[in-house]
N, CA, C and O of each residue as an XYZ file, in Angstrom:
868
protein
N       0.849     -1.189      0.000
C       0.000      0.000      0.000
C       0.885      1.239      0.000
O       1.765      1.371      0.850
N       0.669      2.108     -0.905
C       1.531      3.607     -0.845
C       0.694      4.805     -0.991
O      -0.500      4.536     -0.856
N       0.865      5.657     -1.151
C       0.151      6.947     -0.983
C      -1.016      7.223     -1.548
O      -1.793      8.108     -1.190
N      -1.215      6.126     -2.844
C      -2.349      6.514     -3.616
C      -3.115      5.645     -2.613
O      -4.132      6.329     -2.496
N      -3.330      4.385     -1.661
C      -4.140      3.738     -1.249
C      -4.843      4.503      0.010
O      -5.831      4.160      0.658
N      -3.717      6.055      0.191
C      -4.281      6.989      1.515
C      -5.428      7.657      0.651
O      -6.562      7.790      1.113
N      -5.044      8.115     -0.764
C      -5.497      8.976     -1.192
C      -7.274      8.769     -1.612
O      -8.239      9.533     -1.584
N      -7.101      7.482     -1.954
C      -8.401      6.190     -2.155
C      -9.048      6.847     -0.992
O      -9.893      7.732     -1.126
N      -8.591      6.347      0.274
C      -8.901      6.292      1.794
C      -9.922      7.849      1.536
O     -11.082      7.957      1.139
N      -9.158      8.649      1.851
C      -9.801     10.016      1.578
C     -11.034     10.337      0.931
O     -12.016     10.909      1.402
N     -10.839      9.884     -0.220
C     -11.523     10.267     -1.727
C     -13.273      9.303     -0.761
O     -14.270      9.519     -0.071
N     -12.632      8.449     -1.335
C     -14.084      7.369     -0.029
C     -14.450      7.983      1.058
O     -15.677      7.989      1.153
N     -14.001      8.422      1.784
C     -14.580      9.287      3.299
C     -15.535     10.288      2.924
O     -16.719     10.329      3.259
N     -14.759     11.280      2.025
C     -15.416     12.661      1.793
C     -17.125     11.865      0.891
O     -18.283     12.271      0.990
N     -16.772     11.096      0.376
C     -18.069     11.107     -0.417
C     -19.162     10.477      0.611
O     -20.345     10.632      0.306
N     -18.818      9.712      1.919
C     -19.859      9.164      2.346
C     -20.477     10.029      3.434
O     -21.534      9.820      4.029
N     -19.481     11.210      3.610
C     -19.960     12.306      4.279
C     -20.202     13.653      3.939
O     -20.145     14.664      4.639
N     -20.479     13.503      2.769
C     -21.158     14.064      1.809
C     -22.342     14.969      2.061
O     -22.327     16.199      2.122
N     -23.654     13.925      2.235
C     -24.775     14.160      2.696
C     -25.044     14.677      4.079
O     -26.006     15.382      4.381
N     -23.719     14.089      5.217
C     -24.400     14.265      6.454
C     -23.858     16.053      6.747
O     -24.475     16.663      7.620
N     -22.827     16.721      6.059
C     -22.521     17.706      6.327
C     -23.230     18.386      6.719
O     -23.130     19.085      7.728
N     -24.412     18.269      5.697
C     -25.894     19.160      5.476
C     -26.887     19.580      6.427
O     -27.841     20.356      6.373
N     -26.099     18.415      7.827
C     -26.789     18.385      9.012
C     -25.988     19.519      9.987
O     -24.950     19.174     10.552
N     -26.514     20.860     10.151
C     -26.270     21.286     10.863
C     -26.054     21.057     12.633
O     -25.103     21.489     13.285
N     -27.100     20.342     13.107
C     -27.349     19.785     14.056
C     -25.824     18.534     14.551
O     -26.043     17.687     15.416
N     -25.056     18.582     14.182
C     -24.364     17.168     14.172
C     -23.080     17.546     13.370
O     -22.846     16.948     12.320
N     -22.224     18.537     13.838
C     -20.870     18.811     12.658
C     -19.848     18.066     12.812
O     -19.483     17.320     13.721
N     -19.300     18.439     11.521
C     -18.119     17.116     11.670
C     -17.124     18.027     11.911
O     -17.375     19.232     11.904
N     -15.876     17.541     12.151
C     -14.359     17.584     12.564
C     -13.635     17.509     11.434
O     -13.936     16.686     10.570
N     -12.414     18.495     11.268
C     -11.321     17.619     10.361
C     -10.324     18.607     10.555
O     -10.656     19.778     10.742
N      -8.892     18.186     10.524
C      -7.659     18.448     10.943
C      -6.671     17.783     10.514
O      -6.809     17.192      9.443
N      -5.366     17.696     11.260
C      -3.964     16.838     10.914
C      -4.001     16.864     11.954
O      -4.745     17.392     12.781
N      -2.775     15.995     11.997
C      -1.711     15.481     13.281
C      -0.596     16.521     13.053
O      -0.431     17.134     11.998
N       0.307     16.673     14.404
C       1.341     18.084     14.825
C       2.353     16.486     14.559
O       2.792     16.248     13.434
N       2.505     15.915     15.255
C       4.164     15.628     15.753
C       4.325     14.846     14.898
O       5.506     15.020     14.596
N       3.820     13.838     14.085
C       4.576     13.438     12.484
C       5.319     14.455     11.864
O       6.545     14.418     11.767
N       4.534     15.455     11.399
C       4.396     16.294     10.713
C       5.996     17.662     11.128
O       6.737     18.373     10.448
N       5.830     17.401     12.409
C       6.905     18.572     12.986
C       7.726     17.677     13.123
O       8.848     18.176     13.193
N       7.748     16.460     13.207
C       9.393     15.964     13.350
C      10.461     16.111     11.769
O      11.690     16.180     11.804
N       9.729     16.131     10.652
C      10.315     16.843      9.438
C      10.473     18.716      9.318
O      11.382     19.218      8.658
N       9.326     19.649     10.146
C      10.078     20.517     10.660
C       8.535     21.035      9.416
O       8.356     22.170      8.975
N       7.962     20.231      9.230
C       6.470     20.183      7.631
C       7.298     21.068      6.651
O       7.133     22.229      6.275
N       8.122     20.252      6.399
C       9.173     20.737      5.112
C       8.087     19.444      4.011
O       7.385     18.567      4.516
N       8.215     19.642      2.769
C       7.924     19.488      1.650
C       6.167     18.714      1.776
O       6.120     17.487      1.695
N       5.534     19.084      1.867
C       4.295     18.501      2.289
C       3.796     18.459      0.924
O       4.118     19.112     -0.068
N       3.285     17.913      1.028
C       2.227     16.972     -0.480
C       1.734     15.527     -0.109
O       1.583     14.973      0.980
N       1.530     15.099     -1.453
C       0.844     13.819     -1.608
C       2.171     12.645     -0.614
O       1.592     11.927      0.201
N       3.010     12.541     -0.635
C       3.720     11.572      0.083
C       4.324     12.248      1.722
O       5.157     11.760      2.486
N       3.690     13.262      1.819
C       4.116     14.045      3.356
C       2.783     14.398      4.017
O       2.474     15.442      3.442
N       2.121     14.206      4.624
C       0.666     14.684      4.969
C       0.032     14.011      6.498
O       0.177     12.794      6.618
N      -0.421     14.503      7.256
C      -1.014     14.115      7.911
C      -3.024     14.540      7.624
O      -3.367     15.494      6.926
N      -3.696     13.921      8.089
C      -5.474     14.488      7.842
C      -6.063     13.438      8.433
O      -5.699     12.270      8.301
N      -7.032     13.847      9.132
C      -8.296     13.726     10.233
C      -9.146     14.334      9.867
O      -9.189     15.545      9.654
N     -10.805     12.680      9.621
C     -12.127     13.471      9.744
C     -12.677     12.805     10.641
O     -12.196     11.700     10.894
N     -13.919     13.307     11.433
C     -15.112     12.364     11.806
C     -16.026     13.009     12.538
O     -15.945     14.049     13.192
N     -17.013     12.172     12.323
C     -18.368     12.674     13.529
C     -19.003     11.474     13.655
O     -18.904     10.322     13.235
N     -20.160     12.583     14.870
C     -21.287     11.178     15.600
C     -22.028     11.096     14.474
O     -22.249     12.039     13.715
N     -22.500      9.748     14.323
C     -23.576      9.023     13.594
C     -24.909      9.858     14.114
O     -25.297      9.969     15.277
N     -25.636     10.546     12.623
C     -26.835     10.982     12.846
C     -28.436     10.289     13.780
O     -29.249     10.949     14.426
N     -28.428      8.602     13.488
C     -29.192      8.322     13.761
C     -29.258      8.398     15.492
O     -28.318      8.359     16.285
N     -30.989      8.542     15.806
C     -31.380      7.699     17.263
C     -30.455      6.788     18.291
O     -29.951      6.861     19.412
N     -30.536      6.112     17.455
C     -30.180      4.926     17.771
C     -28.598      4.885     18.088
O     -28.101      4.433     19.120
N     -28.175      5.229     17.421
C     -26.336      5.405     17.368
C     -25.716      6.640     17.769
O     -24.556      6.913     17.460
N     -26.652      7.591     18.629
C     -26.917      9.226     18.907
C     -25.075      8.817     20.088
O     -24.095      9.562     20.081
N     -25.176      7.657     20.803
C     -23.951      7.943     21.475
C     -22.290      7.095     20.646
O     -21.282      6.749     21.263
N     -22.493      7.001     19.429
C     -21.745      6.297     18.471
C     -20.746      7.551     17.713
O     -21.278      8.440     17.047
N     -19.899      7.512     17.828
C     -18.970      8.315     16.343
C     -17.486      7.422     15.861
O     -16.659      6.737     16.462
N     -17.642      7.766     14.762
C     -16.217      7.106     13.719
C     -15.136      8.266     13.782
O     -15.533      9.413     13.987
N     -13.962      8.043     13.635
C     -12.968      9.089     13.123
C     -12.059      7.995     12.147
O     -12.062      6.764     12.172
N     -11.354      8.859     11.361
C     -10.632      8.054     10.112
C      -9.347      9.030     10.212
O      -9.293     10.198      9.825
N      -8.256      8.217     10.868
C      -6.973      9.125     10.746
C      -5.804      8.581     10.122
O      -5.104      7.600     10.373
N      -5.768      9.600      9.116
C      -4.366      9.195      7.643
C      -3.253      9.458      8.521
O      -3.412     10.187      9.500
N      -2.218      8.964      8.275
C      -0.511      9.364      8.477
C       0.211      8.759      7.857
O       0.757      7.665      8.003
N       0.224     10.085      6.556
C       1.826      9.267      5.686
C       2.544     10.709      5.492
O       2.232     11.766      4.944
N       3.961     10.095      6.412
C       5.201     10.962      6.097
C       6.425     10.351      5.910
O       6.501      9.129      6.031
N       7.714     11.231      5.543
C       8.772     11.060      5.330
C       9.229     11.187      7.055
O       8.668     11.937      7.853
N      10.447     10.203      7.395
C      10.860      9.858      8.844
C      12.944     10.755      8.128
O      13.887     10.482      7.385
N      12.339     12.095      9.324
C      14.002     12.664      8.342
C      14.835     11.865      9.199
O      14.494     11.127     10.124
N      16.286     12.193      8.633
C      17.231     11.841      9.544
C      17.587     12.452     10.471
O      17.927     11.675     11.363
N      17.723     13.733     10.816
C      17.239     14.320     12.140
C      16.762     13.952     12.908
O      17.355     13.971     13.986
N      15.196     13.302     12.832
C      14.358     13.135     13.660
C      14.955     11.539     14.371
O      15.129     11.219     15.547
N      15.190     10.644     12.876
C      15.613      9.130     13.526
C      16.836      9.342     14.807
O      16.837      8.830     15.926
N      17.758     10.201     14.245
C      19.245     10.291     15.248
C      18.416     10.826     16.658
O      18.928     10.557     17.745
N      17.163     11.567     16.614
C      17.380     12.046     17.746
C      16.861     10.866     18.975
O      15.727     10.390     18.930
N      17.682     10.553     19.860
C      17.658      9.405     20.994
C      16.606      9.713     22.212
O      16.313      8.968     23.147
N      16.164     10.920     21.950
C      15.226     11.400     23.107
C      14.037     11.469     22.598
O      13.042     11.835     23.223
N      14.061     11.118     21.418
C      12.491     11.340     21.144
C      12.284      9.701     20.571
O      11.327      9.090     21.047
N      13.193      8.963     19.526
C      13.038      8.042     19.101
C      13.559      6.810     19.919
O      14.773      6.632     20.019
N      12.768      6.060     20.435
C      13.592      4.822     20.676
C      13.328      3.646     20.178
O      12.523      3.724     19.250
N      13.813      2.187     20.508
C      14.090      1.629     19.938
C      15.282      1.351     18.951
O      15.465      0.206     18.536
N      16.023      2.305     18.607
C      17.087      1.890     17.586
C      18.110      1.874     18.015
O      18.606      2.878     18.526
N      19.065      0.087     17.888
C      20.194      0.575     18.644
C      21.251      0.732     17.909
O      20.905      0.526     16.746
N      22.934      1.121     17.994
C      23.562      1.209     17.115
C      23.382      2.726     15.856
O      22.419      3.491     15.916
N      24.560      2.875     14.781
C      24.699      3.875     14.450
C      23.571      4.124     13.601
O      23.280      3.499     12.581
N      22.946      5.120     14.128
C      21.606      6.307     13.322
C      22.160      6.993     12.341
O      21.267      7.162     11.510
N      23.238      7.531     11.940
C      23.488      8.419     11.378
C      22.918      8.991     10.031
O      22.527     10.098      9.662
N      23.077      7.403      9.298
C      22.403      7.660      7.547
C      21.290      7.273      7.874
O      20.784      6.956      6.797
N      20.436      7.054      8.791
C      18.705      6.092      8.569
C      17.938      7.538      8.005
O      18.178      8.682      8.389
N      16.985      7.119      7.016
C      15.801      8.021      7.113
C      14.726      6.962      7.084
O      14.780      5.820      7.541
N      13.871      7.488      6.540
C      12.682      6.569      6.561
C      11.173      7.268      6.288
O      10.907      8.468      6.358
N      10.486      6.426      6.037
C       8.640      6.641      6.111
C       7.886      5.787      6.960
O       8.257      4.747      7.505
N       6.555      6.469      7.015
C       5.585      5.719      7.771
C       4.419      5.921      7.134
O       4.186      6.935      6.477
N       3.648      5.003      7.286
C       2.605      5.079      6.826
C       1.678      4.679      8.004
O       1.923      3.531      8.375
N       0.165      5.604      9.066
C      -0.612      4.479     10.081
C      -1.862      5.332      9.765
O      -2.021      6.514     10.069
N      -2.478      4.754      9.290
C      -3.832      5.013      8.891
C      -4.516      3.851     10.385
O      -4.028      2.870     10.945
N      -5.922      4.669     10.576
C      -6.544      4.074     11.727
C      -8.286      4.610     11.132
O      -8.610      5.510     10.358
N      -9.020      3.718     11.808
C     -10.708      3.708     11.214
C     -10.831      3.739     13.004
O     -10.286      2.760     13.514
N     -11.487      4.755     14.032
C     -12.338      4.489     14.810
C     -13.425      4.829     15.194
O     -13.836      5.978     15.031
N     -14.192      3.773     15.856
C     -15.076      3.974     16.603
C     -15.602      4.493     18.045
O     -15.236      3.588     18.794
N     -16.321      5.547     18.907
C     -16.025      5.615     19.917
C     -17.789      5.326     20.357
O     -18.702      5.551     19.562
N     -17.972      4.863     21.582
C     -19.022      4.813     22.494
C     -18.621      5.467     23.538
O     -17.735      5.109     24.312
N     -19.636      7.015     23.619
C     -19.777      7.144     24.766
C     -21.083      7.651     25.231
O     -21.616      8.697     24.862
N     -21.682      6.526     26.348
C     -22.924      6.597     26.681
C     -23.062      8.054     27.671
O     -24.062      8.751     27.841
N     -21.621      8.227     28.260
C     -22.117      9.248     29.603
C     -20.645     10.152     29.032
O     -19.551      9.588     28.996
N     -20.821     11.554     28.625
C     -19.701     12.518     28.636
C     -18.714     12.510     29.609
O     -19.060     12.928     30.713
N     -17.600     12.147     29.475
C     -16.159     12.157     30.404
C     -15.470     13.438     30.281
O     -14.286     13.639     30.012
N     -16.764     14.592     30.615
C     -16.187     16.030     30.598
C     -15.824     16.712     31.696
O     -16.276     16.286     32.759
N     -15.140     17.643     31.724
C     -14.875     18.797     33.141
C     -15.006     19.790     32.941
O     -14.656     20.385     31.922
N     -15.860     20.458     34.412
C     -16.320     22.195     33.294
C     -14.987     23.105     33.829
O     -14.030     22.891     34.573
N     -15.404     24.060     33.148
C     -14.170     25.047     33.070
C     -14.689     26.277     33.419
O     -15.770     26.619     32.938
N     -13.979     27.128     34.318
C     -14.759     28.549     34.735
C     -14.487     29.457     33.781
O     -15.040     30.533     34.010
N     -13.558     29.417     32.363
C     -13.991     30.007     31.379
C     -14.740     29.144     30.539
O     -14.283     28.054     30.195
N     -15.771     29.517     30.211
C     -17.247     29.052     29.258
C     -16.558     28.773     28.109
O     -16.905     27.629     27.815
N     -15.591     29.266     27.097
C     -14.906     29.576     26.179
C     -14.078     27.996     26.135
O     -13.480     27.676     25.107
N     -14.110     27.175     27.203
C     -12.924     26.044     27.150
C     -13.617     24.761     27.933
O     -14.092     24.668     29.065
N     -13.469     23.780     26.814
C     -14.010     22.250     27.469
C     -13.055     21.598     27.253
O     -12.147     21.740     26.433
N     -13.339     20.508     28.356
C     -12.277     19.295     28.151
C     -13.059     17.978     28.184
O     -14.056     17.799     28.884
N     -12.624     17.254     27.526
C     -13.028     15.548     27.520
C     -12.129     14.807     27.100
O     -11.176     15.122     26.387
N     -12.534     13.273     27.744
C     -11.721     12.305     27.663
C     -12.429     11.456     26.911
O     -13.562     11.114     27.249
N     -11.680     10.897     25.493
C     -12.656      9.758     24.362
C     -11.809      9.022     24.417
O     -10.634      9.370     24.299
N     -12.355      7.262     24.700
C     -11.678      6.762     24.280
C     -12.231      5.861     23.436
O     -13.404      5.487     23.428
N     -11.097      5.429     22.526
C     -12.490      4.527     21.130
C     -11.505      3.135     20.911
O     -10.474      2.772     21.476
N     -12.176      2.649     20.021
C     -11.556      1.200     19.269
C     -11.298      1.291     17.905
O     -11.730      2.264     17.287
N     -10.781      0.589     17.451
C     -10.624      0.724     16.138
C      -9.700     -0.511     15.719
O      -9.225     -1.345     16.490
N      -9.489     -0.426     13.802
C      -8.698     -1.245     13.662
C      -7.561     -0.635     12.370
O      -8.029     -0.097     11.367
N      -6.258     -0.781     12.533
C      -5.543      0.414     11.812
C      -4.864     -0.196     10.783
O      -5.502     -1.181     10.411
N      -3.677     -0.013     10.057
C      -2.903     -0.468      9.087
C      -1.439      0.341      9.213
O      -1.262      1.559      9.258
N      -0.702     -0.462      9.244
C       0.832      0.406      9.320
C       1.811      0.052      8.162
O       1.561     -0.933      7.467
N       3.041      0.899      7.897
C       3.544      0.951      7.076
C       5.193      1.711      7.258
O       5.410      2.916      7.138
N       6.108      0.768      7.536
C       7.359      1.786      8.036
C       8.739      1.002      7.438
O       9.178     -0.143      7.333
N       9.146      2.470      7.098
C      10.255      1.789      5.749
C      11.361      2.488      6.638
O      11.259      3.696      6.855
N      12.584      1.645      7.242
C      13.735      2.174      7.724
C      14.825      1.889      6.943
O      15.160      0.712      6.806
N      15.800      3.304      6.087
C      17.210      3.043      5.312
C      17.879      3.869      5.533
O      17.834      5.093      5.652
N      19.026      2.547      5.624
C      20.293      3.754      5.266
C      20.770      4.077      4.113
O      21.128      3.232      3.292
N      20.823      5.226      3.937
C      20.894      5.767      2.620
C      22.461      5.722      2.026
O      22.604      6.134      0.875
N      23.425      5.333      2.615
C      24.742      5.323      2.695
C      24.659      3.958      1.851
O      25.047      3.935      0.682
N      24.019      2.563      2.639
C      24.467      1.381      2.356
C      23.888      0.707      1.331
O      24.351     -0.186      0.621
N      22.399      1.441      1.330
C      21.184      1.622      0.664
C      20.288     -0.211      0.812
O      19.785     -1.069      0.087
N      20.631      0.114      2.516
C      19.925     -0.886      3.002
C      18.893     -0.514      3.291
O      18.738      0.707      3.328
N      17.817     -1.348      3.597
C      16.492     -0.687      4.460
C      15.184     -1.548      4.751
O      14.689     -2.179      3.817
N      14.633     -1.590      5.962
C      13.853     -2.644      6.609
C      12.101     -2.326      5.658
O      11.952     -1.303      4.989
N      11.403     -2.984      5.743
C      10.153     -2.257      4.863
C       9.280     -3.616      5.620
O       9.300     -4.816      5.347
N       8.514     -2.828      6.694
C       7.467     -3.805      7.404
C       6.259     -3.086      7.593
O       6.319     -1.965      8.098
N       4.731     -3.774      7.124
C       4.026     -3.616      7.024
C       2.860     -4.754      8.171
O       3.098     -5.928      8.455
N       1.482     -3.824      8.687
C       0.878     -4.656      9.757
C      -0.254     -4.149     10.265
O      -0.317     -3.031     10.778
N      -1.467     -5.152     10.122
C      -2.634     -4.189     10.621
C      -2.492     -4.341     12.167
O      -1.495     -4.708     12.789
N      -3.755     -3.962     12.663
C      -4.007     -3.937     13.897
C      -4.513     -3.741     14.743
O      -4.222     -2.577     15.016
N      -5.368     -4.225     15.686
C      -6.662     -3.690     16.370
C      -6.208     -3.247     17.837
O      -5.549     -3.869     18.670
N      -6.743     -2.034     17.881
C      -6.403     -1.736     19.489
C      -7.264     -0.530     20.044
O      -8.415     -0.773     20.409
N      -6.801      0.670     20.120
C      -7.591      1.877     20.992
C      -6.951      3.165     21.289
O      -5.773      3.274     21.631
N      -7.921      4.299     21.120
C      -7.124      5.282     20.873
C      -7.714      6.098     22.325
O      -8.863      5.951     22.742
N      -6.654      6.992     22.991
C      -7.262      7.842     24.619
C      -6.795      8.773     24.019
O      -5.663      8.797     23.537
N      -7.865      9.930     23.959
C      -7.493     11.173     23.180
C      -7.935     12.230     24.447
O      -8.840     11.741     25.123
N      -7.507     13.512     24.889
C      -7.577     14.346     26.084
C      -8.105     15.758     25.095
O      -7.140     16.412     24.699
N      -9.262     16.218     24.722
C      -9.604     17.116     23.813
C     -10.404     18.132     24.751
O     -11.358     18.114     25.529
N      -9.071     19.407     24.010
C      -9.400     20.577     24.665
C     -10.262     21.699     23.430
O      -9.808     22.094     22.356
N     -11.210     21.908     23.865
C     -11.729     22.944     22.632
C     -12.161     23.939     23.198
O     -12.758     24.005     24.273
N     -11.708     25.203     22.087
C     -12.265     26.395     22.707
C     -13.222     27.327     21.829
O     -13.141     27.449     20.607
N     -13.816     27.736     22.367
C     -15.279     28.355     21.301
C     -16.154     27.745     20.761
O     -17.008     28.361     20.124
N     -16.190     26.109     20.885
C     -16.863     25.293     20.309
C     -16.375     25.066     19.493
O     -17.217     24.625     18.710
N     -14.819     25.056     18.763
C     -14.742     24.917     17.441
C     -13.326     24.637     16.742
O     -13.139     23.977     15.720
N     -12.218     25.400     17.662
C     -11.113     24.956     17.332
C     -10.722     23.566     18.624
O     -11.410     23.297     19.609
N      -9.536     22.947     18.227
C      -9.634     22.234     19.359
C      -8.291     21.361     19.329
O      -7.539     21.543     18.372
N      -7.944     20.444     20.289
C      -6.184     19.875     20.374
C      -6.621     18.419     21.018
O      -7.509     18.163     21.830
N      -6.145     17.989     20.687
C      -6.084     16.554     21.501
C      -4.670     15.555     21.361
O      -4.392     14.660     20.562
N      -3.896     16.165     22.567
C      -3.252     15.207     23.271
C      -3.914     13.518     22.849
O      -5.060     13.090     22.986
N      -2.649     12.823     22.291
C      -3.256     11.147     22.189
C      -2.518     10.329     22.272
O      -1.378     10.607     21.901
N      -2.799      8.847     22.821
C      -2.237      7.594     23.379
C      -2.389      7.058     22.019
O      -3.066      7.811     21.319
N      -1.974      5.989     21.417
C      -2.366      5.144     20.077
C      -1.924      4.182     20.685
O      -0.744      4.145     21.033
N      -2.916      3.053     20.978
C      -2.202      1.773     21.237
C      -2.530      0.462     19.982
O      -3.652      0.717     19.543
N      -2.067     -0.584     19.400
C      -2.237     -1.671     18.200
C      -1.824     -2.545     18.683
O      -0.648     -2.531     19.049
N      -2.401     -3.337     18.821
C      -2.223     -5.237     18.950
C      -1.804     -5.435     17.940
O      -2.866     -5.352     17.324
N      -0.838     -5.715     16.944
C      -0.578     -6.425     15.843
C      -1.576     -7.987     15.216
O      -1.051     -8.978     15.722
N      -2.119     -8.166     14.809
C      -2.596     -8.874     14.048
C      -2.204     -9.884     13.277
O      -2.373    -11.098     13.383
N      -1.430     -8.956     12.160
C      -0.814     -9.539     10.889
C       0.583     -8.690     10.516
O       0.553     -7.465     10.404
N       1.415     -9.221     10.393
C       2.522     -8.583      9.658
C       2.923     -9.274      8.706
O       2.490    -10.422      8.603
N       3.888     -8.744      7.724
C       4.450     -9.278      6.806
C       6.194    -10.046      6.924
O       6.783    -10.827      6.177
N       6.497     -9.534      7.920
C       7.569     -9.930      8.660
C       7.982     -9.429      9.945
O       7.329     -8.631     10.618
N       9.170     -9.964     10.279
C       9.728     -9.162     11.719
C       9.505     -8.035     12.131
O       9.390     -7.374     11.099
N       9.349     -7.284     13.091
C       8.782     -5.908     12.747
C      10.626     -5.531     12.964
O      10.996     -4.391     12.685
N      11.371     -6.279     13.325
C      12.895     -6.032     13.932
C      13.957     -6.520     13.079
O      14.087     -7.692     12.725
N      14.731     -5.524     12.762
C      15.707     -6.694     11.832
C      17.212     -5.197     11.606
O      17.138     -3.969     11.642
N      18.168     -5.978     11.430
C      19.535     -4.776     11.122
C      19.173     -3.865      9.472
O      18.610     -4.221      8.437
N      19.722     -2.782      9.845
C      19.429     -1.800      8.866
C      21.013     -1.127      8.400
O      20.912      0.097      8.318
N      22.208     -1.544      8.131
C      23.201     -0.415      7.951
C      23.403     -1.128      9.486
O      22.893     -2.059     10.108
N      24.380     -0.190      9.690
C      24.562     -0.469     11.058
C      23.931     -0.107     12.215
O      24.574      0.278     13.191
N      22.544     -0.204     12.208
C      21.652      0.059     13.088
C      20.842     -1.062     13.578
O      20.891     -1.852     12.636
N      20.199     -1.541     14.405
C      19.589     -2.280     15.127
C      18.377     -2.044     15.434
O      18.390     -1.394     16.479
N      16.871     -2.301     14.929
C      15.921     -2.241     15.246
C      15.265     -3.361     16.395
O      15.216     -4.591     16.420
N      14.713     -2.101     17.479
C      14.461     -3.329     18.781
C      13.390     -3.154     19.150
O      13.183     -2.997     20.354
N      12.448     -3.127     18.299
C      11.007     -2.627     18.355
C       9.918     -3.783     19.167
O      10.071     -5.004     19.165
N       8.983     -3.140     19.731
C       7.688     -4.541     19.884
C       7.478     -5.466     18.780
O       7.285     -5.088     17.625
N       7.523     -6.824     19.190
C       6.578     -7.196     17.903
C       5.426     -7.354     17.871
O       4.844     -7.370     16.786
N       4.708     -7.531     19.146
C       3.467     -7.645     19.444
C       2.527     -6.435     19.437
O       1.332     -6.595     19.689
N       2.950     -5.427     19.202
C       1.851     -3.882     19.322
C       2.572     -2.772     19.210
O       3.740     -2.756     19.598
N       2.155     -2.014     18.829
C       2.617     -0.534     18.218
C       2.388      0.638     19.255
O       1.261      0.576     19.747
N       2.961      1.422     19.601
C       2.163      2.523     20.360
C       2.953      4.059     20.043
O       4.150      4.313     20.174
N       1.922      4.901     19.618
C       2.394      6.303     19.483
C       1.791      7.543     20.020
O       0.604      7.820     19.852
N       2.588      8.246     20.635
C       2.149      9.155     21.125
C       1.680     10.335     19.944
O       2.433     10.523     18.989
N       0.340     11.146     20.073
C       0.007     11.850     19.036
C      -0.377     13.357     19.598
O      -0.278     13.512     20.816
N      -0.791     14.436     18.824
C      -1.150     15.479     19.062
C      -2.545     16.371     17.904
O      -2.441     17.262     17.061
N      -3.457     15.766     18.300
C      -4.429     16.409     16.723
C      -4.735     17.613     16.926
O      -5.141     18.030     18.011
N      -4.552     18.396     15.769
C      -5.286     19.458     16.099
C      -6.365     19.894     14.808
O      -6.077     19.887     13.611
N      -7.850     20.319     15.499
C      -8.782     20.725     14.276
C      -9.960     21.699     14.722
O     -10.092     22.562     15.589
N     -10.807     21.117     13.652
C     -11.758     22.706     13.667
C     -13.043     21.776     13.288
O     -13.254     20.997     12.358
N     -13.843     22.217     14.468
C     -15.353     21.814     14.137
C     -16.323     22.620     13.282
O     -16.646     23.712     13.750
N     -16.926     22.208     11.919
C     -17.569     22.845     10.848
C     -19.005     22.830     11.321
O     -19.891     23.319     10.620
């Protein structure tokens, strides 16, 4: 799967939410992700650099405490970002030439029967806690560009997302996020030598720390 299968992803979303826009009563969300995006510094953004987030609650009765979100992430992994040891771990051995991509697209679902909100003595600012399920797809290519070696492991995965969403005015808004993935399926090791680097990753589950930020329409 490569960029055109995000782009698919997209193209499909917008059309099935199409109709519900129309519903004033019920707006949807849409945004990017910050820290993919800032660990390249959002140098060359396009079709193979991008982060994007949509979703809302399901119109019906019945599903009134139900909502989906659909979150793309495909970027370039600079070499900057790999060398840096305080933000990246897992890699042991010399970083120097690695760059890399990622690809983690995620589909979720959230139930919440009772709001996990806190009020705020400015009116202007809410907070809530969502947490949802879902099931995602990953995609992470590690090389060294020196040896012009490079690991290329791919893996779905079902797990759950704890998002901490602060909005203000009703409309802009941030959410602090946990990403956790059970691995499922992979195509191989998720661990293997790269150049002279050492990948010492989970193999059993994925987890990333995230930051969304968007705007309710």
């Amino acid at each position: 799967m490569t960029s055109q299968f995000s782009l698919k992803l997209i193209i499909t979303f917008f059309l099935s939410i199409g109709i519900s826009i129309a519903d004033e009563s019920n707006k949807i969300e849409i945004g990017f992700e910050h820290t993919e995006l800032a660990q390249n510094k959002y140098r060359e953004l396009g079709s193979s650099n991008y982060t994007f987030f949509v979703g809302k609650k399901f119109e019906s009765e019945t599903l009134k405490n139900w909502a989906w979100r659909l979150s793309l992430i495909n970027v370039e992994l600079s070499n900057e970002h790999l060398r840096d040891e305080d933000h990246v771990c897992c890699i042991k051995g010399d970083r120097s030439n690695l760059e890399g991509e990622l690809e983690q697209h995620r589909l979720f679902l959230t139930y919440q029967p009772i709001a996990l909100s806190w009020a705020s003595e400015n009116e202007n600012i809410s907070t809530e806690l969502i947490p949802s399920l879902g099931i995602g797809y990953n995609h992470q290519v590690t090389r060294d560009v020196l040896l012009n070696d490079e690991h290329d492991v791919k893996a779905l995965t079902i797990g759950g997302i704890f998002r901490f969403k602060i909005t203000f005015n009703r409309r802009l808004f941030i959410e602090p996020a946990l990403d956790i993935g059970y691995i499922v399926y992979k195509n191989k090791d998720i661990n293997d030598t790269v150049g002279s680097a050492i990948l010492d990753r989970p193999e059993e589950y994925i987890f990333t720390l995230l930051v969304y930020m968007g705007y309710v329409f």
